[in-house]
C-alpha positions, 0 to 999 in steps of 0.5 A: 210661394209653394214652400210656406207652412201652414198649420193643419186643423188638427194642430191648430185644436193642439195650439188653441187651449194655450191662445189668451181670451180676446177681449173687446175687438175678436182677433184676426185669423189664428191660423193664418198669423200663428203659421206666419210667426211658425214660419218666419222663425223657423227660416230665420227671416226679418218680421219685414220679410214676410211673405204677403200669403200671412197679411200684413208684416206688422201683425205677425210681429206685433202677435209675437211681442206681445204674447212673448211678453205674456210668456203664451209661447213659452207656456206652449213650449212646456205645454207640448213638450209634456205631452210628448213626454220628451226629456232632453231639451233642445236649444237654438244658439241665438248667435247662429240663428242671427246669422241665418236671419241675416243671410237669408233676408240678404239673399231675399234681397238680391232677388230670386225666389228663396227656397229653404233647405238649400246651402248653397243659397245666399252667403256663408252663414246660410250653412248655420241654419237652425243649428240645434245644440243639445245640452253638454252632460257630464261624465256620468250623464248630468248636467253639471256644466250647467249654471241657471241664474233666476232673477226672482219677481212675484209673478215672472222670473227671468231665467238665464242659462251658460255654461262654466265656460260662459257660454249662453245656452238660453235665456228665457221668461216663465212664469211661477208654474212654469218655471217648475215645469221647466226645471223639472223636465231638466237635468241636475245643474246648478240654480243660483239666486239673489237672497232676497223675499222668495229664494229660500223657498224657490231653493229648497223647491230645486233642491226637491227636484235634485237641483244644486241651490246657492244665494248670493248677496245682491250687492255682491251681484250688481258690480256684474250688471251690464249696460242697463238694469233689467230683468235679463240683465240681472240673470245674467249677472247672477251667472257671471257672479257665481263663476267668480272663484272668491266668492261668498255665499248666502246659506240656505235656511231650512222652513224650521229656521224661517218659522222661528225667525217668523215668531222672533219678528212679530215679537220685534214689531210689536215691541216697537209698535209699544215703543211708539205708543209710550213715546206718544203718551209721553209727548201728549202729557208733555204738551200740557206741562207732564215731563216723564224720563225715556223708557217703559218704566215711567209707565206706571207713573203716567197711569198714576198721574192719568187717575188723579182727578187733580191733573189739569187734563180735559176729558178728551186729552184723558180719553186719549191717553187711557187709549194708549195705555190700554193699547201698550197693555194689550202689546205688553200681554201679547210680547210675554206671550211671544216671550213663552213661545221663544222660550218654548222654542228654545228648550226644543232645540239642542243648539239654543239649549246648550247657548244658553249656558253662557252668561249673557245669553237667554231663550230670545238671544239663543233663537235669534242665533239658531233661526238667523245664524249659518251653519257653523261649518262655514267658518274657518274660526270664531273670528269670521263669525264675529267679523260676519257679525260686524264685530270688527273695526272699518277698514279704509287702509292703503300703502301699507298704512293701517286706517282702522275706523268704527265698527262696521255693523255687518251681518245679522243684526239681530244676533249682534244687538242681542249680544251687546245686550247680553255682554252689558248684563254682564257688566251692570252692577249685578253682573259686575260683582261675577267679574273676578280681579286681575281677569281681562274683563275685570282690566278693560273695565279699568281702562276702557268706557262700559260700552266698548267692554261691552262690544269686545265682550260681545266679540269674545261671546261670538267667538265662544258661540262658535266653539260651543257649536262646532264642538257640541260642548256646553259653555266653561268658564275660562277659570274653571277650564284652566284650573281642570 
């Protein structure tokens, strides 16, 4: 054929820095096979269409899945298209180039020598070859129609592309390194994650690049999946999702909140790595006829028993157990020393500072709420941010009848835990002497078990938590606020 493409040698010197490293048998001719995939996919052909001047139709084919699933012509793509410092991105509506492949492989089919660039040849979608579509801009030049959700992985993230309107613009897979890229070389729009590992830092890296960011919880995602689970189906299921105009979204934690959170989760492992220690010494003694209650305060009595030369322990069980105690007293050391760092932390924050003057509420209940908790302004009142707790009974209503079962434990576990916590410090036999008569704590107390005091008095503490945050006051004490 006189019409087919073929790559210069000064091309082919552009194209080879981005070609993968052959291993074992050397690859056949690049020029040959590159031309032939350059040239099927710019006329739209099917791979076993392809003229014999390329070899064998099965190579082209196989080099294009292969390398496209390696993400090598999309490095080519961001690769040349930053050499040539062009900013707008041209795309190709996958729907038309479908219809160009179908017709022309048609048209090759029922004889004649094809010729591209002719209209007039083959059936009437031939007239759609190669439709080019450039990105729709907003008035004032941006590109705010544009919606990009990425499924997140470690090495390659699945990108996917539409307009409000729904309409597909591309669907693409880059690597970490090239996604950057890629987003940079694009205008303002909207990118949108599940909140899982990564999606906080990969949002405030679009926010950096001018990019609007928005998480949305993966449950809330997967009712949106199509057919069968993959990558490509988890992108565009993310787009879909955000267009709906009920939803919810996940905030956006800044690096000073995840570097809280972080000293506030070791503190955690290594509590229960210390639960875990005493629960086996206690269970090791058990076996040979030593019971010691639940909890950390029998620890004393197991280091005295374990010291007296009477106990009917042999040498190796001793050796054991003096293992564990010096492992729960090195977890002992480095939990007060996480204790000295949250309270640090919390006397350098003005929202942990001004919380901790509730009752209930210390320097570890303060930093869970300021590293895990959302802004504020996100709640309309004090009860969506205890019903985001968990703080309110299950619903499983219908008919008008109302069924309301235990309490649903959503949200941010950690802020609610330590709540109950602090709510039943109030209400201990300490706490229980600050309780005035005739108060609505002092009456639940009279007619209602401790614990479920103890979780509407958490309820009661969110609600005040919200107040205090969204006003910027100090907590007062209901009885002396009405009394002023």
């Amino acid at each position: 054929m006189p019409d087919l493409f073929w790559l210069t040698d000064a091309q082919m010197v552009r194209l080879e820095p981005f070609f993968p490293k052959s291993h074992g048998k050397p690859r056949v001719d690049d020029k040959r096979v590159s031309s032939g995939i350059i040239f099927i996919n710019r006329n739209g052909l099917h791979w076993r269409d392809a003229p014999r001047e390329y070899g064998p139709q099965k190579t082209p084919y196989s080099r294009w899945k292969r390398w496209s699933e390696k993400g090598i012509f999309a490095q080519m793509m961001v690769g040349l298209a930053a050499e040539h410092g062009e900013e707008k991105t041209v795309m190709i509506d996958a729907t038309y180039l479908k219809a160009h492949r179908t017709a022309t492989s048609l048209a090759a089919k029922k004889g004649g020598a094809w010729t591209p660039g002719r209209p007039n040849q083959g059936r009437h979608e031939y007239q759609t070859a190669c439709h080019l579509r450039q990105p729709q801009y907003g008035e004032d030049g941006g590109m705010k129609d544009m919606m990009i959700g990425v499924d997140l992985a470690k090495t390659v993230l699945q990108v996917h592309g539409a307009l409000q309107t729904g309409e597909v613009q591309f669907r693409i897979k880059l690597t970490r390194k090239q996604f950057v890229s890629f987003m940079a070389n694009l205008e303002p729009c909207l990118v949108i994650y599940e909140a899982c590992g990564g999606a906080h830092f990969w949002a405030r890296e679009m926010e950096a690049l001018g990019h609007g960011s928005k998480l949305i919880a993966p449950q809330y995602v997967s009712p949106f999946v199509k057919h069968q689970k993959n990558d490509a189906a988890d992108a565009e299921a993310i787009v879909i999702a955000v267009r709906q105009p009920e939803m919810s979204f996940v905030a956006v934690k800044t690096a000073e909140q995840q570097s809280r959170a972080a000293v506030f989760r070791r503190r955690e492992r290594l509590v229960h790595q210390r639960t875990e220690d005493v629960n086996a010494l206690r269970a090791l003694l058990y076996e040979y006829g030593h019971v010691f209650p639940v909890g950390i305060r029998s620890l004393d009595r197991m280091a005295s028993l374990l010291e007296d030369e009477t106990a009917d322990l042999t040498a190796l069980v001793l050796e054991e157990c003096k293992e564990l105690l010096a492992q729960i007293a090195e977890k002992t050391a480095r939990v007060l020393e996480r204790n000295r760092k949250l309270s640090t932390l919390a006397s350098q924050s003005d929202s942990a500072r001004r919380l901790q003057t509730m009752p209930g509420i210390g320097p570890i209940t303060a930093i869970a709420v300021d590293a895990f908790g959302p802004d504020m302004a996100q709640f309309k009142t004090g009860r969506s941010f205890a019903a985001w707790l968990g703080f309110v009974p299950r619903q499983h209503s219908s008919g008008g009848k109302e069924r309301l079962g235990r309490m649903t434990k959503a949200g941010q576990a950690d802020i609610r835990r330590f709540l109950i916590i602090g709510a039943m410090s109030r209400l201990n036999w300490l706490g229980v002497r600050s309780i005035t008569e005739d108060s609505w704590l002092s009456r639940m107390l009279a007619r209602k078990p401790k614990m479920l005091v103890a979780i509407a008095l958490a309820n009661k503490m969110a609600r005040q938590i919200w107040a205090m945050l969204t006003k910027r006051e100090d907590y007062k004490h209901p009885e002396i606020a009405s009394l002023a």
